[in-house]
N, C-alpha and C positions, 0 to 999 in steps of 0.2 A: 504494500500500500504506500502511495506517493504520499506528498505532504498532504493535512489532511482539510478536504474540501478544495482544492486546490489554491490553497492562498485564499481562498476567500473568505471576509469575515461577515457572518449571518447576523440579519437581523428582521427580525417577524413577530409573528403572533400562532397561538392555536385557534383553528377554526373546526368548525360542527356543522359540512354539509349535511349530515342526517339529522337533522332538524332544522333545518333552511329550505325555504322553496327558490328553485331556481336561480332564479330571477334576482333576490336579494342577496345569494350567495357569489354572483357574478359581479352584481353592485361592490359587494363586500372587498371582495379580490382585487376588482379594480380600485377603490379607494386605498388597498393597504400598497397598494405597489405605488399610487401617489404620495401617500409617504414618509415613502423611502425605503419602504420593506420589500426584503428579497426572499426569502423566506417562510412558509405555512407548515405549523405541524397539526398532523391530526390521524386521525382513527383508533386512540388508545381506549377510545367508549362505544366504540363503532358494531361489536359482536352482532347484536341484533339484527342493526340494517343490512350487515353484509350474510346473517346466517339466518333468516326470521326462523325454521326449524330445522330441528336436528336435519343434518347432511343437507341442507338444501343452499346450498353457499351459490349466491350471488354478488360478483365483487362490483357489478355497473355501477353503485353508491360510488364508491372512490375511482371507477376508473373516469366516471363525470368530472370529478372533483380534481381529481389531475390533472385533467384538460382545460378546465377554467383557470386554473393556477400557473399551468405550463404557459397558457396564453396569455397573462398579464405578467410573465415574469418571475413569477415565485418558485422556486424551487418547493422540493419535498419534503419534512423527515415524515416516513410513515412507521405508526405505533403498530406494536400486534394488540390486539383490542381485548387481551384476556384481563383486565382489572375488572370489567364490568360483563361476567357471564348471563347467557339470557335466561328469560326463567323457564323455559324448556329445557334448562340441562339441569334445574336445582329442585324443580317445584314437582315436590311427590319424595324426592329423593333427600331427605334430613340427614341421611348418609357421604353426602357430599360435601355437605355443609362445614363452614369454621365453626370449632368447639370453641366456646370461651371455658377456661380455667374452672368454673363453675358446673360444668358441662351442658349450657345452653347454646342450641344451633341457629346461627346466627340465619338470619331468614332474608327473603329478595327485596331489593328496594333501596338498597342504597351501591357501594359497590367492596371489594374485596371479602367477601362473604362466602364466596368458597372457598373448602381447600387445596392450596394448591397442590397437595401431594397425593387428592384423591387419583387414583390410575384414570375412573372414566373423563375427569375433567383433565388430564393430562393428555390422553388422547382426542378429545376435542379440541385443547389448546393448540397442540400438532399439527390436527389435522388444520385448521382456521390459518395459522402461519403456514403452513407448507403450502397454502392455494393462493395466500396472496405473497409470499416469496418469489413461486414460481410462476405468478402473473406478471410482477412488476420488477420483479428481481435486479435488472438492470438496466429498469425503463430511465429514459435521459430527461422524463421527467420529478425521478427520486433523488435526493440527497444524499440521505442516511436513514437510518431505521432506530427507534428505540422500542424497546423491550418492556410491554406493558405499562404501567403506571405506577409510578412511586409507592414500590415495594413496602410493607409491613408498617402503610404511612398510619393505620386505623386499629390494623391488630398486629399482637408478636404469638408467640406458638399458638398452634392448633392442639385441642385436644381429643378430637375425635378418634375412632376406631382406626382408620387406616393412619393416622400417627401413632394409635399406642404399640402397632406392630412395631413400627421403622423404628421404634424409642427402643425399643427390645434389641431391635437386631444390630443397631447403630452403637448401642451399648456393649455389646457381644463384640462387634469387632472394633471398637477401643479398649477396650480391657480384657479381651479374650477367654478370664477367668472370672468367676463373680468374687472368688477371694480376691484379687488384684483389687475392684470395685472398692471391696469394704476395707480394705487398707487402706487406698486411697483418699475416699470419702469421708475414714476416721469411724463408721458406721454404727463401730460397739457403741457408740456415745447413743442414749438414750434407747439402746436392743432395734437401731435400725438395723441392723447385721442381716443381710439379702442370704436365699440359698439359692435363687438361679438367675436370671434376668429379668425374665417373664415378671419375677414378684417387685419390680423397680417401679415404682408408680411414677404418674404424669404428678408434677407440683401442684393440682388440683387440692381446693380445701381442706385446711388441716386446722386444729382445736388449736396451736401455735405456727412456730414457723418451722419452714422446710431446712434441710440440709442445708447450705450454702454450696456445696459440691455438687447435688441435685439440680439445683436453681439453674447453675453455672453453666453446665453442662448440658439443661433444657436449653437453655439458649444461644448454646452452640451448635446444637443438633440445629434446633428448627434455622440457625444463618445458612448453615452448610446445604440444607434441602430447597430453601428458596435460592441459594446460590445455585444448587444443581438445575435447578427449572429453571434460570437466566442460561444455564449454559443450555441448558436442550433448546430454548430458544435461538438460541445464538448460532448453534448446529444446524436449524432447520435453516435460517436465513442462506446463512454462509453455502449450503448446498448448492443454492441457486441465485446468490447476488456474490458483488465484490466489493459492495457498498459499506460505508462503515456502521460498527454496531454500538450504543448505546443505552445507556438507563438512565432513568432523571432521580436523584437521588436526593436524601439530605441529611442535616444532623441531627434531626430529629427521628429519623426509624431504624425499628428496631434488627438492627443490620450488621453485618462486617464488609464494609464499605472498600476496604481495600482488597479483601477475597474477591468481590463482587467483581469491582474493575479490573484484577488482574486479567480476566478474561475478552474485556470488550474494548474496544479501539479508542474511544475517548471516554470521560466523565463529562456527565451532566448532572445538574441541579436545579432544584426550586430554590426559593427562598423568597418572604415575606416577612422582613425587618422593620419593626419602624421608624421612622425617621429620628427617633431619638435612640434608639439602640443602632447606628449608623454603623458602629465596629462589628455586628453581627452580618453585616455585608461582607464587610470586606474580608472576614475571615471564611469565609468559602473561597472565596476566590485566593488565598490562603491556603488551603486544601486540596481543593477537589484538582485543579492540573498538576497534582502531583502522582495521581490516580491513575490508571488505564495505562494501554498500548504504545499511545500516542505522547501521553503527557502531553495532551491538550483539555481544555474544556469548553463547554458554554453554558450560560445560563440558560436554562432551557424556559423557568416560570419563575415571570412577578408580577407584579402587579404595577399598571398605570397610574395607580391613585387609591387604592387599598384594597387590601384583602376583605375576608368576611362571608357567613353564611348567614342563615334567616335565624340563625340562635347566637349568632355576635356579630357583631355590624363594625368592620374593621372603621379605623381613624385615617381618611386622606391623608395624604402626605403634602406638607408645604410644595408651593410652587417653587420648582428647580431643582428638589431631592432625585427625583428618577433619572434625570438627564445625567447630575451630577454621578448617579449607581453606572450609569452606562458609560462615563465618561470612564471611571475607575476600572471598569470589567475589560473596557478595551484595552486602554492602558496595560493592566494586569497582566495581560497576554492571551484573554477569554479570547475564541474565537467567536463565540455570539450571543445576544442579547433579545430573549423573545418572552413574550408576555405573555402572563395566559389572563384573559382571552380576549379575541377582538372583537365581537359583539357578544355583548352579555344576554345569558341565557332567561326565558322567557320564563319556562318553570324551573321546578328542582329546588335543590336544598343552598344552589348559592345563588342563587338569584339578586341576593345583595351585594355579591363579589364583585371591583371594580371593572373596569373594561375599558376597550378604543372607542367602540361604539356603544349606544343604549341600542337596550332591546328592540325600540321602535328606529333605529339608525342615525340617531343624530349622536352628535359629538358627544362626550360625556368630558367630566372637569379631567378624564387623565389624556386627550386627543390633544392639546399643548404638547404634553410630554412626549408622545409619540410623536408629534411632526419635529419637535427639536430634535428627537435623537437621529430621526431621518435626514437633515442636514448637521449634523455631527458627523455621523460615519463617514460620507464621502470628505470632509475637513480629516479627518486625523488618518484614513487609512492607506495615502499615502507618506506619512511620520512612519506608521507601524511597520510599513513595508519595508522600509529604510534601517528600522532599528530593532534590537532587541533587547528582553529584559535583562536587566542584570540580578547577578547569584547575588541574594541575599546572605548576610555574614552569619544570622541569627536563625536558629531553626527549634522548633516546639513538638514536641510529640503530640500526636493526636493517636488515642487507641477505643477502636469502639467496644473490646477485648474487655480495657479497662472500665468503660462507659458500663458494662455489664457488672461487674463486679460491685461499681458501687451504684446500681441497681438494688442488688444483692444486699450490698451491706451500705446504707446512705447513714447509720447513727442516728437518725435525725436531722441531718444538714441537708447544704447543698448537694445537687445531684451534679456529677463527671460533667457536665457539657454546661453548667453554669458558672462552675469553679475555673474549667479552662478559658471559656469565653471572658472570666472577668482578670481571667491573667493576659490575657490575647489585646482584651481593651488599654492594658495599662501601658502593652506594646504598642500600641496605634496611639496613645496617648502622650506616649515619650520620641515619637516620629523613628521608631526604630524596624527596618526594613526587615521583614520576614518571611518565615515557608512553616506549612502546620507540617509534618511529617509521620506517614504510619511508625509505628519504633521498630519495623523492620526494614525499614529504607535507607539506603547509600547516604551516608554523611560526606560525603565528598565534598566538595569546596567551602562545606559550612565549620565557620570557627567557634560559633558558640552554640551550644544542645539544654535545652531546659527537659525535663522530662518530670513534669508535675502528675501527681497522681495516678501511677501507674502500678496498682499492687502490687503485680505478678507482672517482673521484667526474667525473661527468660534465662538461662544459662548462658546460651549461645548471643542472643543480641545483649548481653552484658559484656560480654567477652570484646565483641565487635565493635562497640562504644567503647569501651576501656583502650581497645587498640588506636582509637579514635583519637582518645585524650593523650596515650602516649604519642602523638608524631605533632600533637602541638595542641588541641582541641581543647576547650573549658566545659566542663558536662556538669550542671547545676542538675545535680539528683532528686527529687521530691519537693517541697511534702509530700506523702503519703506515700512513698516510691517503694518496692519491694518487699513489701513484708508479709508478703500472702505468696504460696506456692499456687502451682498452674490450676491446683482444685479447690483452691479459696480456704485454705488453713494454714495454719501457722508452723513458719520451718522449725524443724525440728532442733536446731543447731544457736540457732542465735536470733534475733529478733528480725534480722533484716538478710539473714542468708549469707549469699559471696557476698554483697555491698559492705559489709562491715570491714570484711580483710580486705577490697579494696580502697575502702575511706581510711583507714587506717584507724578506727575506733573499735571501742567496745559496749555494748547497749547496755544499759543498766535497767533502766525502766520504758516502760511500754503501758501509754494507758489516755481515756481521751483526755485532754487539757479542758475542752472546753469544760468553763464552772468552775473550775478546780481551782481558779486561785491561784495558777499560773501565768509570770510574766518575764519577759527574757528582754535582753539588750542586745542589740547588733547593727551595728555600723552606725551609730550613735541615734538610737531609734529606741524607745521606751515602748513595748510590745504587748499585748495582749496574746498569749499562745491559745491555738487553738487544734480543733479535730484530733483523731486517735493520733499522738502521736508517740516518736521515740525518743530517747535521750541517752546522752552519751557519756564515757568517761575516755577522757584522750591517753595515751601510754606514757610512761614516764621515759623520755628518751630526748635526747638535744640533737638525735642524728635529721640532717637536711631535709630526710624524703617523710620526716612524721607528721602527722596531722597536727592541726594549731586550731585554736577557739576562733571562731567568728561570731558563732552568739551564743548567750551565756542564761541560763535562767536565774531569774534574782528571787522570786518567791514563786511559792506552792510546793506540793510533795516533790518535784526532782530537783529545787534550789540548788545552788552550785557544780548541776552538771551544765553538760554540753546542746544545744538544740542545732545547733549550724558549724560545719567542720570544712577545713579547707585543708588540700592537701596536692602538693606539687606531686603527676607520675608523670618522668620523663620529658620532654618537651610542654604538657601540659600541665592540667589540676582539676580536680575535680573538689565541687563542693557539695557537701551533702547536708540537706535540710531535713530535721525530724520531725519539726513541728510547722504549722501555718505561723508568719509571723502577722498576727491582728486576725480579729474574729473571721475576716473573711466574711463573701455574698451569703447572704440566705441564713445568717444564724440569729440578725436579729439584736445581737447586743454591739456595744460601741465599738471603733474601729477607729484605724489613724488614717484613713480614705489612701491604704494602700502603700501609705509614702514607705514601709520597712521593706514592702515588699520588692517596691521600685527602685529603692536601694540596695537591694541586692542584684537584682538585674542589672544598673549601672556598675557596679562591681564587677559583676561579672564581665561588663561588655568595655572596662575600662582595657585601653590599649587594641581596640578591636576596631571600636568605633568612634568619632570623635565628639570631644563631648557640647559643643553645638552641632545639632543635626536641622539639614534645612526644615523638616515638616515635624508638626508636634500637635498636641491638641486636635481642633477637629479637624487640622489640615494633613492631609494623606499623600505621600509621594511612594509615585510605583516609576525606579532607577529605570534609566536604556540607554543602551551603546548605540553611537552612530560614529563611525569610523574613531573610534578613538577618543572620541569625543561625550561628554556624559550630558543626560539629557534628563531632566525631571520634569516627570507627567503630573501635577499637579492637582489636586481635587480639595473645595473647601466640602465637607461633608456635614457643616454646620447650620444652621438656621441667624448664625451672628457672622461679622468678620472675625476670621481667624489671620494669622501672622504664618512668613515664611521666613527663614533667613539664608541668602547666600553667601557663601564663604569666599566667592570669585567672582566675579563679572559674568552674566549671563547673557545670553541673544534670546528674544521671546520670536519662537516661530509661531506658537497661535494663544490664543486665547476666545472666551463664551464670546465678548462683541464680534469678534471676527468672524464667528461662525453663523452667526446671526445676524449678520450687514446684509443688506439690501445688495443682491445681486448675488449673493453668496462671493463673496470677495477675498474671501480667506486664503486661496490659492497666491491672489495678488499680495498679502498683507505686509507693509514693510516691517522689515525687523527690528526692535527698538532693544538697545543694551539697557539695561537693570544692572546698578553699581551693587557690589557685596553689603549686604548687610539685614536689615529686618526690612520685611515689606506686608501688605495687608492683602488680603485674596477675601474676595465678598462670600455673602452667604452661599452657598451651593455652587460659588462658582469655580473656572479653570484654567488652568492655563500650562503651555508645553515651553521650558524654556529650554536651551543648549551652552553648556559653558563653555567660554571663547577661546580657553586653555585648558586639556586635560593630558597629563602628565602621563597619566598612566591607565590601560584599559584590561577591562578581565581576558 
């Protein structure tokens, strides 16, 4: 596969000819290609129109819809339409159905409601893909393909009959023996102690709670079986297209997002932020092209002017936030930007959801934001063509592995993807250029690795970071980092496993902070400790490679140990955190709004990165090379003016007037120098500047 889409950068909407007459859907097409969209996704709800009954598949619905498309211009991605089964394959059949936990079957009427690992809905999912594969396979009016509908967006396991089998057998060949199980699992505790598979229940209703190795392990099965039915999908396409394959994914389901992508050629994603959680944009785009084949992405769904269904009625976004999302996605290196949806749907459960168009075809308040972003694109994509992103220094684990566990085990706090999110924000709040990374991905060009919250870091990607930090790397270990083995219990050996002999400490106590009347010092920061954490006793020893205090607890039961260790291996140092320093998101009591935290970070990132950085606050800069030359894509992401600062002289190739002058004049726009130093960038707005001397390129 050549480069992917050939150079071109997408930008559209989803459309719903099966529920459009004609006539308005022809209207529709033409108005999105005026503008400035190249691109239409659809058919991921389509099962019905294209199947009304078993085996009776008629695909005219889209091959129509092609044809209007292909003639105004728009390209394809066509969905396989298994998210919304018809009820001719559910109704009579409760057998098919998703079990909830409870063991109630989920019934017709909304969508993701069967299961996917029933045999007979696998075989109609098959058969439905392999007819329009092999219809449109490598029609010149297709794009790309994605893969149903935002996987486990509604539910996570199934518990129905044909899962309790696969639970058995999937259990049987991980553990082989069911003694291996109950060792594993720890089992004796409480006379769980199994005698065959068979007797392993689903984590359905219990007088307390389950296993946590139970738990864990459910929900590793049901990722691994909805990843298998992405690949049977991906199999039928691939038979009969050469088109690339997709799924629109996000941080919210319940997924292994990186298993997922390994298989298919690019990532995609939803995402519906709101304009005051602006850092939850940006760290998809953060993410997700670090995923797939390609290591490409595109935003596949957002919204013009707000999310919302007929039981929450999302909040419009300020005039200029969306343009500003699209200015950043491109920037970023996204390959496209498409909305869902462009006329808003007439019935149904989101009939509140924003859109291009109103149901009745007039403009709606997000049709601004789509016609900006339509003279955007042709302004920056020859910039993008020209340049590329640059290797961020700073990289952050992201594990949805780990997202599971403290599922599992949350204490009472924040949940894995609010915790990271509010350490991601403190990143985009300090203008420090990043990459989220699975924690089994290639550290290569990155000089500094945060790995917050990751119970269970393996043997082997501990080993591979370690060799990371020996050739020069800074690897900021936890909170919360290694203290649970791969089945969610506690090592046998020491509090925190191998991380102890490579921090060079030794744990003493292990328990949660928070309440406790615990508070530490470090880096001249008066602390609030918080969540489960560990604490340390450093060795008595004055040799160079021993670990040293970075923070220290002054009161509650672990006073005078260690909570933060710093320790030179080889060309690098790792620093290992036991405790949260400050109560942290979501617990509710007083906090120092992050500053200990962000003081270790700059710690960290002292000698990496300098310590004026041009973007900070709500202003966002995504680096690019253009012959040598460094270039900052600029985005204000705020509702206020935000501040930049340059450190050299810069050249302004565009900015929002430019692209929005009368005539589109931005091709012509002269370049105006901007002397080093602080400058002001308005609410939502941008600008691309070049600096006039660059020294040195990656």
């Amino acid at each position: 596969m050549g480069e992917l889409f050939d150079g071109r950068l997408l930008y559209g909407a989803a459309v719903y000819p099966e529920v459009l007459d004609a006539a308005t859907f022809e209207a529709d097409a033409a108005r999105m290609r005026r503008l400035g969209m190249n691109t239409a996704r659809l058919g991921e709800f389509m099962w019905s129109a294209l199947e009304p009954d078993d085996g009776q598949i008629r695909l005219d619905v889209l091959d129509r819809a092609l044809d209007v498309l292909g003639a105004n211009g728009l390209d394809a991605i066509v969905c396989t339409p298994t998210a919304t089964p018809p009820v001719w394959l559910t109704h009579g059949h409760p057998e098919r159905l998703h079990h909830t936990a409870d063991g109630v079957a989920l019934g017709h009427g909304s969508r993701q409601h069967i299961c996917t690992n029933n045999p007979v809905f696998r075989d109609r999912a098959a058969r439905i893909t392999r007819a329009i594969a092999a219809a449109v396979g490598n029609d010149r009016r297709v794009l790309a393909w994605q893969l149903d509908n935002e996987f486990k967006s509604h539910v996570g396991g199934c518990h129905c009959a044909t899962c309790r089998e696969l639970w058995t057998e999937w259990l049987a060949a991980r553990y082989q023996e069911v003694g291996l199980l109950n060792e594993a699992w720890h089992s004796a505790v409480w006379s769980e102690t199994y005698q065959n598979f068979a007797q392993v229940p689903l984590p359905g209703p219990t007088p307390f709670l389950h296993n946590t190795s139970l738990l864990n392990d459910f929900r590793q099965f049901s990722q691994e079986h909805i990843n298998r039915f992405a690949r049977e999908q991906a199999d039928i396409i691939r038979a009969h297209s050469n088109l690339p394959v997709t799924h629109n994914s996000g941080f919210g389901f319940d997924l292994d997002n990186a298993a997922l992508f390994a298989d298919l050629d690019f990532s995609s994603f939803d995402t519906y932020p709101s304009a005051s959680n602006h850092s939850a944009f940006l760290m998809n785009l953060d993410y997700f092209p670090r995923l797939a084949k390609t290591r490409r992405t595109v935003l596949m769904e957002t919204s013009p002017s707000h999310g919302g269904s007929v039981q929450h009625y999302g909040v419009p976004h300020p005039h200029g936030f969306v343009e500003a999302e699209a200015f950043a996605n491109y920037a970023s290196g996204s390959a496209g930007f498409l909305f869902w949806h462009f006329r808003q749907h007439r019935g149904g459960s989101e009939q509140a959801h924003g859109s291009v168009l109103s149901a009745w075809g007039q403009p709606t308040i997000g049709y601004s934001s789509a016609d900006a972003i339509g003279r955007l694109l042709p302004a920056v994509k020859p910039l993008l063509d020209h340049s590329s992103p640059a290797q961020p220094a700073v990289a952050v684990h992201y594990s949805d592995h780990a997202k599971a566990f403290l599922a599992t085990e949350s204490g009472g706090g924040a949940g894995y993807r609010s915790l990271v999110s509010a350490f991601h924000a403190g990143l985009v709040r300090a203008g420090i250029h990043r990459s989220l990374l699975p924690v089994e991905a290639s550290l290569a060009g990155f000089r500094v690795l945060f790995t917050p919250f990751v119970h269970h870091l393996s043997e082997q990607d501990r080993e591979r970071i370690l060799h990371w930090v020996h050739d020069g790397g800074t690897w900021v270990c936890g909170p919360g980092t290694g203290d649970r083995t791969e089945h969610h219990t506690w090592h046998a050996d020491s509090a925190l496993g191998g991380l102890e002999s490579a921090a060079g400490v030794e744990s003493v106590f292990q328990f949660p902070a928070t309440g406790s009347g615990s508070r530490g010092a470090i880096l001249g920061h008066d602390v609030v400790l918080s969540r489960m954490s560990t604490f340390f006793r450093l060795p008595e020893t004055d040799l160079p490679s021993a670990a040293t205090a970075l923070g220290t607890v002054t009161a509650g039961p672990a006073e005078g140990l260690e909570f933060a260790t710093e320790r030179r291996i080889g060309a690098g140092r790792m620093i290992l955190l036991g405790s949260y320093p400050g109560t942290g998101p979501g617990t509710g009591g007083p906090d120092d709004d992050g500053a200990a935290l962000a003081a270790v970070v700059e710690y960290s990132c002292a000698g990496v990165l300098p310590p004026i950085r041009t973007a900070g606050g709500s202003v966002a800069e995504y680096p690019r090379w253009r012959n040598g030359r460094l270039q900052h894509w600029l985005v204000n992401m705020g509702g206020e003016p935000g501040t930049f600062t340059l450190l050299r002289p810069a050249r302004r190739l565009l900015d929002k007037q430019a692209v929005h002058a009368e005539g589109g004049t931005h091709a012509g726009h002269p370049a105006i120098t901007l002397p080093a130093g602080i400058h002001t960038l308005g609410a939502y707005d941008y600008l691309v500047l070049e600096d006039i001397k660059e020294e040195h390129a990656l």
